[in-house]
N, CA, C and O atoms as a Tripos MOL2 file, in Angstrom:
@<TRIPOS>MOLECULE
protein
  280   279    70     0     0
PROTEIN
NO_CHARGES

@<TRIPOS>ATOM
      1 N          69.0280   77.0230   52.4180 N.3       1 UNK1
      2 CA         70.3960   77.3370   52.7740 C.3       1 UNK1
      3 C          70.4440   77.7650   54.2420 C.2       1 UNK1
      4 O          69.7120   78.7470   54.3680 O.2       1 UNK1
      5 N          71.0150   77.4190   55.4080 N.am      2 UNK2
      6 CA         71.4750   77.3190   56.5570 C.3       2 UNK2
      7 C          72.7080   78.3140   56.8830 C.2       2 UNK2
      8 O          73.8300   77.8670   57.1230 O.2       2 UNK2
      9 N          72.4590   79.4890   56.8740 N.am      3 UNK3
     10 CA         73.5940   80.4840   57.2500 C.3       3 UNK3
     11 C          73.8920   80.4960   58.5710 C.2       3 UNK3
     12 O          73.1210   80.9490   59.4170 O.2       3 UNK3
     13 N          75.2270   79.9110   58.8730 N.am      4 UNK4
     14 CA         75.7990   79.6680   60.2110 C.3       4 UNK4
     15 C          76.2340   81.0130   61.2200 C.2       4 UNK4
     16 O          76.4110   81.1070   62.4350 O.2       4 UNK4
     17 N          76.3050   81.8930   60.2010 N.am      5 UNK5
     18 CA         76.9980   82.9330   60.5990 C.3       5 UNK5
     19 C          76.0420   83.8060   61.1790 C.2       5 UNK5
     20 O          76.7680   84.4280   61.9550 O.2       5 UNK5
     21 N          74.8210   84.3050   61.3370 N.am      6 UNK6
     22 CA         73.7080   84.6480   61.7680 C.3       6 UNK6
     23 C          73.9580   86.1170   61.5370 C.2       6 UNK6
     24 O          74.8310   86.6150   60.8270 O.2       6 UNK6
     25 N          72.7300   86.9260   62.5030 N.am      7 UNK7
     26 CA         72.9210   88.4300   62.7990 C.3       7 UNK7
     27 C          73.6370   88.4100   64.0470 C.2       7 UNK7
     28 O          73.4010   87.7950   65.0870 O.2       7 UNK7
     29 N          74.4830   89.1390   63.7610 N.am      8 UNK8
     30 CA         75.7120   89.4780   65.0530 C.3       8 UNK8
     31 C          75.4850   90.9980   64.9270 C.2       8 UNK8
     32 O          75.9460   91.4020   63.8590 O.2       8 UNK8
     33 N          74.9610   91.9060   65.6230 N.am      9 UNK9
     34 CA         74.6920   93.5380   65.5950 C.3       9 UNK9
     35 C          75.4610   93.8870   66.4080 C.2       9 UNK9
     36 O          75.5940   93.3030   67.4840 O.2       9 UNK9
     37 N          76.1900   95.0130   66.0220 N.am     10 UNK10
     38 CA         77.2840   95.6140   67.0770 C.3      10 UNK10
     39 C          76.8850   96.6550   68.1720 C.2      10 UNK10
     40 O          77.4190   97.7600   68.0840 O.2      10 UNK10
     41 N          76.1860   96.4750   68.9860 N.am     11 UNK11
     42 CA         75.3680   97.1200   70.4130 C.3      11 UNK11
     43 C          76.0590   98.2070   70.5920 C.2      11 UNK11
     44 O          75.4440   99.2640   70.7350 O.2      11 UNK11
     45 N          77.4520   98.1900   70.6240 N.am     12 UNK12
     46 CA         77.9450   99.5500   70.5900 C.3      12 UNK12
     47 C          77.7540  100.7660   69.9690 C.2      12 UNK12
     48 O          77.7110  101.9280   70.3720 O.2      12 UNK12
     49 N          77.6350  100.1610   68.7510 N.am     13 UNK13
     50 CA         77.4080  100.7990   67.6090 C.3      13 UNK13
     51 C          76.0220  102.0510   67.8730 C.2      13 UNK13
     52 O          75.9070  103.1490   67.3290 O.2      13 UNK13
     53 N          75.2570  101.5080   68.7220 N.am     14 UNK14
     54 CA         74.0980  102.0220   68.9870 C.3      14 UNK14
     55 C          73.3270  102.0450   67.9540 C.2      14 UNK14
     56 O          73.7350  101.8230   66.8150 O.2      14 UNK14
     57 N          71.5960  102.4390   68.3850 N.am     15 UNK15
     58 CA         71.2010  102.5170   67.8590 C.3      15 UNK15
     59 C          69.9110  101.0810   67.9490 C.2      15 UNK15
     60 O          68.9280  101.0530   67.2080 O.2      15 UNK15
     61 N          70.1530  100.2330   68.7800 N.am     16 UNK16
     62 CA         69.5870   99.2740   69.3850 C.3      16 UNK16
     63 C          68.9200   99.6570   70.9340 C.2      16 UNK16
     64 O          69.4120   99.9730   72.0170 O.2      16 UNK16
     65 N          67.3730   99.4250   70.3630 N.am     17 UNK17
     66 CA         66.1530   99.7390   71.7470 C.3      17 UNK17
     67 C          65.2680   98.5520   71.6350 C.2      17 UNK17
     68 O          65.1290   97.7370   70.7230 O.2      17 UNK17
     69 N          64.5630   98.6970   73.0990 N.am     18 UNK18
     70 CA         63.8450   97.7010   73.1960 C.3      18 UNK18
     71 C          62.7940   98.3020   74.4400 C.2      18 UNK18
     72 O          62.7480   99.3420   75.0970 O.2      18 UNK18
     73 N          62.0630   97.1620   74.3780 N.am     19 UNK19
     74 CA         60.6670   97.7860   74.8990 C.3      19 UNK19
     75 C          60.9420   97.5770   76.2010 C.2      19 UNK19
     76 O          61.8110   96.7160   76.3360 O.2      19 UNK19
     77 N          60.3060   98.2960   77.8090 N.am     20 UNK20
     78 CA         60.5080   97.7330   78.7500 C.3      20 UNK20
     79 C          60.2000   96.1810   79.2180 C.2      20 UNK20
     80 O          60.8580   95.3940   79.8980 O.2      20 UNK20
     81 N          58.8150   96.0680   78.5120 N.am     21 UNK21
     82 CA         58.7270   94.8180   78.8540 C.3      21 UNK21
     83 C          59.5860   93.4890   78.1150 C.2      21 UNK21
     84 O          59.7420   92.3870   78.6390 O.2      21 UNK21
     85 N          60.1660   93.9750   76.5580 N.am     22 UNK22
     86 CA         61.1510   92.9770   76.4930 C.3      22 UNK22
     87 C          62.0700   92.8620   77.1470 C.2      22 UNK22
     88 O          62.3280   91.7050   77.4800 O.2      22 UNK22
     89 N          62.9430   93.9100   77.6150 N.am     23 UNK23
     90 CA         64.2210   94.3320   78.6940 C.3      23 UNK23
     91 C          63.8170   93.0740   79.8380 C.2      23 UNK23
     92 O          64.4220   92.0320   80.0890 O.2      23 UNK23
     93 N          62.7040   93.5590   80.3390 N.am     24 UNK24
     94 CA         62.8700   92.5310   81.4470 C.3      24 UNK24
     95 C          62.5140   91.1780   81.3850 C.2      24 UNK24
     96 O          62.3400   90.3620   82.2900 O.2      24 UNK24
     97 N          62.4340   91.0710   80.1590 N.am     25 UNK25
     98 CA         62.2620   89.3320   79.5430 C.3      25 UNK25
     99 C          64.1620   88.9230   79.3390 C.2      25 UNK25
    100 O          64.7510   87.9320   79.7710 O.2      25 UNK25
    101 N          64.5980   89.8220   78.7230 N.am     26 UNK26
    102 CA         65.8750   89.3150   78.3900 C.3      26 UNK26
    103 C          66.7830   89.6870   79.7420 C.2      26 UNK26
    104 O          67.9620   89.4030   79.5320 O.2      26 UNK26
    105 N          66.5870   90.1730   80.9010 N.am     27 UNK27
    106 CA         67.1040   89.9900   82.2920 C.3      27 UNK27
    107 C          66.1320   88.9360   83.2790 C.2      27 UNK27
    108 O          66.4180   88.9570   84.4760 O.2      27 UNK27
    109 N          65.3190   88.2760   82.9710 N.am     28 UNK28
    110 CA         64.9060   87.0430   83.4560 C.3      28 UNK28
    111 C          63.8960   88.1110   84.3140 C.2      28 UNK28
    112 O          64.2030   88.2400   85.4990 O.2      28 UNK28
    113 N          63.1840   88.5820   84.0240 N.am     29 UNK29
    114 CA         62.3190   90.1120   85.2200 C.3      29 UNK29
    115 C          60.7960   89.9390   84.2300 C.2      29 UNK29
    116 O          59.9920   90.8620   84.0970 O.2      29 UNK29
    117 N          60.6080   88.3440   83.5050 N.am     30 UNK30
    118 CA         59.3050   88.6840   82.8560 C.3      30 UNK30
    119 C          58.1920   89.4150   83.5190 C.2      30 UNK30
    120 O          57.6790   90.5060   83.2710 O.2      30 UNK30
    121 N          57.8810   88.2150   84.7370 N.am     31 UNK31
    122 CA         56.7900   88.2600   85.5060 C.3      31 UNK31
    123 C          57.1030   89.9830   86.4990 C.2      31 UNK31
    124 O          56.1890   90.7370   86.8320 O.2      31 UNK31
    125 N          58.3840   90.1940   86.7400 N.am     32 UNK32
    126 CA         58.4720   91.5880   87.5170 C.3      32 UNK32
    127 C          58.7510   92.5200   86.8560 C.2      32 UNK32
    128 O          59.8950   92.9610   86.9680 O.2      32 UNK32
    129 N          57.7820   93.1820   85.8990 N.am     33 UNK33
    130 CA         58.4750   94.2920   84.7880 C.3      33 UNK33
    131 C          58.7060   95.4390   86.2120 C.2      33 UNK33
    132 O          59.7080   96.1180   86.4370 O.2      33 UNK33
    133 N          57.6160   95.3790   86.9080 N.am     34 UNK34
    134 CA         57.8570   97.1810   87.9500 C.3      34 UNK34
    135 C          59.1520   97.6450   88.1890 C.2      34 UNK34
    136 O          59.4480   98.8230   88.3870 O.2      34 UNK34
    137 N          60.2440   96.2960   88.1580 N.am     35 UNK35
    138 CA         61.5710   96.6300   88.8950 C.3      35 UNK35
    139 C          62.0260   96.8740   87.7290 C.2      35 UNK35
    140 O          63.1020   97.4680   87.7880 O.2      35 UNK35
    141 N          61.5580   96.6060   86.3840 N.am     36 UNK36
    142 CA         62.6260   97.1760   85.4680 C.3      36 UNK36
    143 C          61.7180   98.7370   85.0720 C.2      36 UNK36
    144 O          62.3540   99.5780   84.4370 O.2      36 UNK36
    145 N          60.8920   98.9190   85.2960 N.am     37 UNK37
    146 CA         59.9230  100.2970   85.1250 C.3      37 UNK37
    147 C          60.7030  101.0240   86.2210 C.2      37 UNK37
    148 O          61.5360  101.7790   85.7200 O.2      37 UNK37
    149 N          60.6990  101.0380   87.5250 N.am     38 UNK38
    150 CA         61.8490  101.4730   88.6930 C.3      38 UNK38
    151 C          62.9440  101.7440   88.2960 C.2      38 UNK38
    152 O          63.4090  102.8760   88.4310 O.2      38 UNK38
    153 N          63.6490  100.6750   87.6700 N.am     39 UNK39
    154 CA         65.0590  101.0740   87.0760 C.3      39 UNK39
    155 C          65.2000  102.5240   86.5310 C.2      39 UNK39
    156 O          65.8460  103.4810   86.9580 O.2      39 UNK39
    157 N          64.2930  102.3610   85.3290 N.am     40 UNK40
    158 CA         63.8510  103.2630   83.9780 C.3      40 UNK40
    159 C          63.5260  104.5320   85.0230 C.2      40 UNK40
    160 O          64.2380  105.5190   84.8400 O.2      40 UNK40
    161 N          62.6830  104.6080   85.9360 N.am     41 UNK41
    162 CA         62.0730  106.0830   86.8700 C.3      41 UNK41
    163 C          63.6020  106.5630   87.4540 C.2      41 UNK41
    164 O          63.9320  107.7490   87.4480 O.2      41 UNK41
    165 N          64.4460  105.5280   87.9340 N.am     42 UNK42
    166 CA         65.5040  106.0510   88.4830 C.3      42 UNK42
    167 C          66.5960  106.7140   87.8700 C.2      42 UNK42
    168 O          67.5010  107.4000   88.3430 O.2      42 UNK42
    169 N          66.2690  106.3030   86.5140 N.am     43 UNK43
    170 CA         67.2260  107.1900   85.8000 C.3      43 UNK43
    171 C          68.9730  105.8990   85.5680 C.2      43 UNK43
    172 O          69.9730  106.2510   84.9430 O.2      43 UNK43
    173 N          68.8170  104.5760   86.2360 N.am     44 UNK44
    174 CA         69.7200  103.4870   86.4630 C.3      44 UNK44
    175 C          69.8480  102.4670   84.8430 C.2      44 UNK44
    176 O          70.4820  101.4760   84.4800 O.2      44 UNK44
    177 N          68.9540  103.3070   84.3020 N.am     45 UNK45
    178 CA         69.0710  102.1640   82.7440 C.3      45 UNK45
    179 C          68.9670  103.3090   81.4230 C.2      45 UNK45
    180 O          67.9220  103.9550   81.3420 O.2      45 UNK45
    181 N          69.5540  103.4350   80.8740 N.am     46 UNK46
    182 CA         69.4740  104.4450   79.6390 C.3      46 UNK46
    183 C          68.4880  104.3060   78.5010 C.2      46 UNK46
    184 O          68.5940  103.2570   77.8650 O.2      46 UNK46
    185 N          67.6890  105.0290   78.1740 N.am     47 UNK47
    186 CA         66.0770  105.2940   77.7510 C.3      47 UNK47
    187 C          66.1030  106.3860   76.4270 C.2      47 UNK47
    188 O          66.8050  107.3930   76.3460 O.2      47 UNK47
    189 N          65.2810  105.9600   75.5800 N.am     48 UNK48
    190 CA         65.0510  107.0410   74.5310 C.3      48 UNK48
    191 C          63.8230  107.1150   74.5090 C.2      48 UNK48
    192 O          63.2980  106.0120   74.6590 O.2      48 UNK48
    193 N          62.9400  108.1660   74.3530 N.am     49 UNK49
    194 CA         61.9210  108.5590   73.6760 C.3      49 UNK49
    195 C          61.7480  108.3270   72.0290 C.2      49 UNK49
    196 O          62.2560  109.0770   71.1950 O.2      49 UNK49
    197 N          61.0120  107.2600   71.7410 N.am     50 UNK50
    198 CA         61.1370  107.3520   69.9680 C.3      50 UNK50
    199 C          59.3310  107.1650   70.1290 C.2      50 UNK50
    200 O          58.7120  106.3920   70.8600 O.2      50 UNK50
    201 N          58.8800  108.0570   69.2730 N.am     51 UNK51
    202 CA         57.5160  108.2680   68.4650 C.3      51 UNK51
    203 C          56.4870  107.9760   69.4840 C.2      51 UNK51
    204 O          55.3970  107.4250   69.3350 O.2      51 UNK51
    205 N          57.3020  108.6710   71.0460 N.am     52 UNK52
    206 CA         56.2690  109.0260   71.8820 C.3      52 UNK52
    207 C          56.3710  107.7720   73.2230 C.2      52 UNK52
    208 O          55.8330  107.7000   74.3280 O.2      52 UNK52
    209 N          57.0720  107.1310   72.6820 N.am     53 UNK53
    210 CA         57.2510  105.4970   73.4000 C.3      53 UNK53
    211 C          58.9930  105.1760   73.6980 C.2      53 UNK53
    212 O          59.9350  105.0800   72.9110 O.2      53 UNK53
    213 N          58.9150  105.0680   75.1620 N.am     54 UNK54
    214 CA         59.9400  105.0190   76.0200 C.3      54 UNK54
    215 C          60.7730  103.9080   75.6550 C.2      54 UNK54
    216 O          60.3220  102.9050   76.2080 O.2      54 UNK54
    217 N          61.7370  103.6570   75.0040 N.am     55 UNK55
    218 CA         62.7520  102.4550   75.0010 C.3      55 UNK55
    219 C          63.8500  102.3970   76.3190 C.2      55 UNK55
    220 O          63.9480  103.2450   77.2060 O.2      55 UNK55
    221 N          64.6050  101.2000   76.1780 N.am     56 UNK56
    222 CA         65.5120  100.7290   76.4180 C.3      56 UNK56
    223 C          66.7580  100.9300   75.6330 C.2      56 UNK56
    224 O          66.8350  100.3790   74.5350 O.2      56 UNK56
    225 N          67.7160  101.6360   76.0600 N.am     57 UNK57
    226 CA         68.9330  101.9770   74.7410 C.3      57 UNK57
    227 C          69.8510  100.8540   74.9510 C.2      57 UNK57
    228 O          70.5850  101.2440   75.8580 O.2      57 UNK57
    229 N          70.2940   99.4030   74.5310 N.am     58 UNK58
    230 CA         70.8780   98.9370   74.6580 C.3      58 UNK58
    231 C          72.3530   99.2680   74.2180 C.2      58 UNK58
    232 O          73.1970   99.0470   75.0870 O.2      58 UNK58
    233 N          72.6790   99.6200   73.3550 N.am     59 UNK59
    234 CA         74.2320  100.4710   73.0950 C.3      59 UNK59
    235 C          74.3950  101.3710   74.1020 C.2      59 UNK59
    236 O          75.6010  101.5070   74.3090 O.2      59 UNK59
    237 N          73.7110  102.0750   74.8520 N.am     60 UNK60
    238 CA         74.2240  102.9510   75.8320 C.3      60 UNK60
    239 C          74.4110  102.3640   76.9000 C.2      60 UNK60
    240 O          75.1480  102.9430   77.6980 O.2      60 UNK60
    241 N          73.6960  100.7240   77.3950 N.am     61 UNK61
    242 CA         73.8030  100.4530   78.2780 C.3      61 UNK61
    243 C          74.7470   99.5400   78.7590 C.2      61 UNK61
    244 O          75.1830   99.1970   79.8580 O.2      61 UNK61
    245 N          74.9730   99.1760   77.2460 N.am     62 UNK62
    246 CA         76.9800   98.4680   77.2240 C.3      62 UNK62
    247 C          78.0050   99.0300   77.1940 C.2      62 UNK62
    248 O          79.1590   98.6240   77.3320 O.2      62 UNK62
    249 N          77.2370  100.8260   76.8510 N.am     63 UNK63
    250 CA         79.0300  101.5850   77.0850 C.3      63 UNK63
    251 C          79.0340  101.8280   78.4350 C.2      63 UNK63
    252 O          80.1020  102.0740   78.9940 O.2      63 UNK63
    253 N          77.8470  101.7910   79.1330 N.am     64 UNK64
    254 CA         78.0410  102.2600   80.7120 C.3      64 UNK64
    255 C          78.7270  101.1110   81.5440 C.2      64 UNK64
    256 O          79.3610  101.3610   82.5700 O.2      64 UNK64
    257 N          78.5490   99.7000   80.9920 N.am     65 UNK65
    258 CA         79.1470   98.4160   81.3330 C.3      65 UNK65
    259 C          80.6690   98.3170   81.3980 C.2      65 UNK65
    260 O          81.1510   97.5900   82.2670 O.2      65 UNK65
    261 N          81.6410   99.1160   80.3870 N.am     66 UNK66
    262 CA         82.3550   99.1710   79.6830 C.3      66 UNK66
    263 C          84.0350   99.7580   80.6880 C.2      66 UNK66
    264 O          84.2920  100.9170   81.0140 O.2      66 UNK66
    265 N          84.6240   98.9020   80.8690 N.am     67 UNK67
    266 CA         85.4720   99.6380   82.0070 C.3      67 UNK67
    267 C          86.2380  101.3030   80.8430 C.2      67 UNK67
    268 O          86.1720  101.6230   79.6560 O.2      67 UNK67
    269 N          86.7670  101.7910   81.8810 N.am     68 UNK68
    270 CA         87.3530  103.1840   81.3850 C.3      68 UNK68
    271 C          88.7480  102.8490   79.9920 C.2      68 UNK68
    272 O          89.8320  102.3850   80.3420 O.2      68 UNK68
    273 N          88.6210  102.9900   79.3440 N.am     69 UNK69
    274 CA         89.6240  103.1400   78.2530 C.3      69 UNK69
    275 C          90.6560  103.9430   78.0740 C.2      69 UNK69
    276 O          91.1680  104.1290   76.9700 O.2      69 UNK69
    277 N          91.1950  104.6910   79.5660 N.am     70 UNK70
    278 CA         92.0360  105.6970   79.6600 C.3      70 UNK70
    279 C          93.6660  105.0110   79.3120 C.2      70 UNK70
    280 O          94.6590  105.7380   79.3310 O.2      70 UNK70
@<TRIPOS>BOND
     1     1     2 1
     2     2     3 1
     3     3     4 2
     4     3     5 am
     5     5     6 1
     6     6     7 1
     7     7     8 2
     8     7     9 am
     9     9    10 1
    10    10    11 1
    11    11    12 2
    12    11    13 am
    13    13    14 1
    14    14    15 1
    15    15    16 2
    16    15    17 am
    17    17    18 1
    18    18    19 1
    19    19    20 2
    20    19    21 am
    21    21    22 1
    22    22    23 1
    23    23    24 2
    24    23    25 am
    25    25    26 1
    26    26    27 1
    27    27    28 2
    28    27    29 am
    29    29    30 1
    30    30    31 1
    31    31    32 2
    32    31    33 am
    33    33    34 1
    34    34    35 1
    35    35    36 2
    36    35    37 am
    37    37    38 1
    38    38    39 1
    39    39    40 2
    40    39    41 am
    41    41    42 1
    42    42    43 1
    43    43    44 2
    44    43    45 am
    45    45    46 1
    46    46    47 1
    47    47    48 2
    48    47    49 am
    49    49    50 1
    50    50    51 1
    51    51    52 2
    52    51    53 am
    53    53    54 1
    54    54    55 1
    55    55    56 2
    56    55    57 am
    57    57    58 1
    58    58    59 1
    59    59    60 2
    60    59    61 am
    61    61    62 1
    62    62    63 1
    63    63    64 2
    64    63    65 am
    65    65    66 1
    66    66    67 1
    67    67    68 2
    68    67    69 am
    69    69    70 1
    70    70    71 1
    71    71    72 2
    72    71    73 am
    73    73    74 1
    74    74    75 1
    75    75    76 2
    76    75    77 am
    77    77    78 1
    78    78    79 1
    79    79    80 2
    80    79    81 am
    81    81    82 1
    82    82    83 1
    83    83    84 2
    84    83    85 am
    85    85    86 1
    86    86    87 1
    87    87    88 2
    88    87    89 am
    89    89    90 1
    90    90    91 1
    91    91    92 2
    92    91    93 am
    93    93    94 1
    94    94    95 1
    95    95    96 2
    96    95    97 am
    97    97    98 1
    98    98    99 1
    99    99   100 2
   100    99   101 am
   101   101   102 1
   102   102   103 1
   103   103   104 2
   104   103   105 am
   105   105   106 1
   106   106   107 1
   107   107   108 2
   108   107   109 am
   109   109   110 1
   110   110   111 1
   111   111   112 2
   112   111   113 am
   113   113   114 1
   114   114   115 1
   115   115   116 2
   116   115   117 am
   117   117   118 1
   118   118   119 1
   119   119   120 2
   120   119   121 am
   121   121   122 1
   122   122   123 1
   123   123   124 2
   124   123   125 am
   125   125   126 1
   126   126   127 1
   127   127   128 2
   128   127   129 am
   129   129   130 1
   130   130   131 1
   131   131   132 2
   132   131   133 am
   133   133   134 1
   134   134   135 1
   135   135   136 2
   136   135   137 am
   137   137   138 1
   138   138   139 1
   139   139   140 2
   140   139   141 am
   141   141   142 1
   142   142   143 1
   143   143   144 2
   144   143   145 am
   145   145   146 1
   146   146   147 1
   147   147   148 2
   148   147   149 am
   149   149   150 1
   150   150   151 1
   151   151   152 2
   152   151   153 am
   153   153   154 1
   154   154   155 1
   155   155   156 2
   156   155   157 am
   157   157   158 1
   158   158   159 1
   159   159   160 2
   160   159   161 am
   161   161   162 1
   162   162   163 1
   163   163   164 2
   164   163   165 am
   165   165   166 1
   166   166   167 1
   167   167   168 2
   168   167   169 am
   169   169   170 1
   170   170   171 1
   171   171   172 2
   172   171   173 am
   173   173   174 1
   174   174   175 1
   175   175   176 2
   176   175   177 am
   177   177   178 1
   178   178   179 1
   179   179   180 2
   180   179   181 am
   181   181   182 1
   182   182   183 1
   183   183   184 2
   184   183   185 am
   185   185   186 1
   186   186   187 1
   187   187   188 2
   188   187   189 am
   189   189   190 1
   190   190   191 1
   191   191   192 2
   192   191   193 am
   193   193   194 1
   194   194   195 1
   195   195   196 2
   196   195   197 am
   197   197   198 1
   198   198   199 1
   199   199   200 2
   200   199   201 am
   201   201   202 1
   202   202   203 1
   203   203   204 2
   204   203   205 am
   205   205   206 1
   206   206   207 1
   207   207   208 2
   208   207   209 am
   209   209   210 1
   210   210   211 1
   211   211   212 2
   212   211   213 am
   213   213   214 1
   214   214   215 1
   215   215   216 2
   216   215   217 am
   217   217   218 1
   218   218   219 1
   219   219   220 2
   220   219   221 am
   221   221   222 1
   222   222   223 1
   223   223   224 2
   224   223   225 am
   225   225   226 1
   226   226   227 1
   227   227   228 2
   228   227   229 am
   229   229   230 1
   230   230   231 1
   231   231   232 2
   232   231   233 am
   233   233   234 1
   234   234   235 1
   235   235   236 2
   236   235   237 am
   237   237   238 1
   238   238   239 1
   239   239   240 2
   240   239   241 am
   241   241   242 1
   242   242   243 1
   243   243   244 2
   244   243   245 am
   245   245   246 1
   246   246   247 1
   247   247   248 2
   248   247   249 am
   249   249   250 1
   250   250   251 1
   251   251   252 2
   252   251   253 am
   253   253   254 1
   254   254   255 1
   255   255   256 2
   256   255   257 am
   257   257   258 1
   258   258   259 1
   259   259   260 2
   260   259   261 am
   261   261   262 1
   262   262   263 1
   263   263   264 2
   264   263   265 am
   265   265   266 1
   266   266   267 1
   267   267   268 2
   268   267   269 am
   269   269   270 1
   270   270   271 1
   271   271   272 2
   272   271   273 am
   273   273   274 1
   274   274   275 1
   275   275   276 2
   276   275   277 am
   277   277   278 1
   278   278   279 1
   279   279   280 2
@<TRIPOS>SUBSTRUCTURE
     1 UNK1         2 RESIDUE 1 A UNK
     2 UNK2         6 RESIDUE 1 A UNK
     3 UNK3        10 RESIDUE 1 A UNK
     4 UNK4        14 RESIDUE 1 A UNK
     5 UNK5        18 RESIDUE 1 A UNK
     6 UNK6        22 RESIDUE 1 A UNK
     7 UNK7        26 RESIDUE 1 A UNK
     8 UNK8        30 RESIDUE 1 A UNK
     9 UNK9        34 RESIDUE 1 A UNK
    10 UNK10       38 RESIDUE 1 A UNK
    11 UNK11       42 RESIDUE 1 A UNK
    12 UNK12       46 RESIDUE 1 A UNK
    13 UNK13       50 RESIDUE 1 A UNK
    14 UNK14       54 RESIDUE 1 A UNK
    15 UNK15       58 RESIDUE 1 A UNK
    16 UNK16       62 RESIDUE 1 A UNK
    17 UNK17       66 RESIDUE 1 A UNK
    18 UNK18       70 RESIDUE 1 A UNK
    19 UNK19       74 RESIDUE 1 A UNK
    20 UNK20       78 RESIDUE 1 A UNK
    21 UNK21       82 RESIDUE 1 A UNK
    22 UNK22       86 RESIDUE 1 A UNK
    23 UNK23       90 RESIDUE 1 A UNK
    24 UNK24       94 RESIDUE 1 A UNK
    25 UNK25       98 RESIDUE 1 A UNK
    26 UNK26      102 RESIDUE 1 A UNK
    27 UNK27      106 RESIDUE 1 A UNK
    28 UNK28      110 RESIDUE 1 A UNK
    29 UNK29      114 RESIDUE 1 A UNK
    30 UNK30      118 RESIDUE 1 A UNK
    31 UNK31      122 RESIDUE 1 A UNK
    32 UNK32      126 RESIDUE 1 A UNK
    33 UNK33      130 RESIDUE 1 A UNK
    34 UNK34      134 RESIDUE 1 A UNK
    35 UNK35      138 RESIDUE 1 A UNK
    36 UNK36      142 RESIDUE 1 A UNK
    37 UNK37      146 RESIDUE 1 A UNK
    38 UNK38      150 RESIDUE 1 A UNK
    39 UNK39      154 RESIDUE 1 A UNK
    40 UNK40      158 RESIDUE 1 A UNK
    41 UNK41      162 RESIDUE 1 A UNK
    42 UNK42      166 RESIDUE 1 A UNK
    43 UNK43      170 RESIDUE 1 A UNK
    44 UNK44      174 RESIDUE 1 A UNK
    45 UNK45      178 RESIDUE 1 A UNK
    46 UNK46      182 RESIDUE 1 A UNK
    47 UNK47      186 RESIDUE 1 A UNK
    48 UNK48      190 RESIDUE 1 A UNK
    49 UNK49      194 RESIDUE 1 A UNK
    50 UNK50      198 RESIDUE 1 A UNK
    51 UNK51      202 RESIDUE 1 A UNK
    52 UNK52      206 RESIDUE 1 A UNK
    53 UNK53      210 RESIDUE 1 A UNK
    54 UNK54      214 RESIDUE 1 A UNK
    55 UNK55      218 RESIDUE 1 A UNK
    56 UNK56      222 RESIDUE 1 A UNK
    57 UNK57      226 RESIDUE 1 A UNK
    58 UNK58      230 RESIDUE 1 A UNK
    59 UNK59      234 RESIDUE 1 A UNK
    60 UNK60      238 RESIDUE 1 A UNK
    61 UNK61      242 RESIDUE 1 A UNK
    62 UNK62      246 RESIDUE 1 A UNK
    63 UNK63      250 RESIDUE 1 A UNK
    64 UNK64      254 RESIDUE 1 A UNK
    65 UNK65      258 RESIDUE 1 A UNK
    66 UNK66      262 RESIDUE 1 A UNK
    67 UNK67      266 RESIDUE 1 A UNK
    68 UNK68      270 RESIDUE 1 A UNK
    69 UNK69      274 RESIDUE 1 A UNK
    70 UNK70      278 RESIDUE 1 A UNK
């Protein structure tokens, strides 16, 4: 059976991380992880600590994307 409809995860929702070195696979930065490690030192990409190991918070980094809702 061929489910068309796939996983669609709601990023907002949070709760979605990823490793640095995937981050900079899915911004085209395979071969240059340092600039996405730089990012991460600068404090320019939103990061969790889970079980000792630094993520990528992707829900935080689409609400920062996110124009103002005022």
């Amino acid at each position: 059976m061929n489910d068309e409809s796939g996983f669609s995860p709601d990023l907002l929702a949070g709760g979605y991380y990823v490793t640095p070195q995937r981050f900079a696979q899915l911004v085209g930065l395979k071969d240059r992880p340092a600039i996405v490690q730089g990012w991460i030192d600068e404090g320019a990409i939103p990061t969790r600590r889970l079980g000792g190991q630094v993520l990528v918070d992707l829900g935080a980094l689409l609400l920062m994307t996110q124009p103002d809702q005022a």
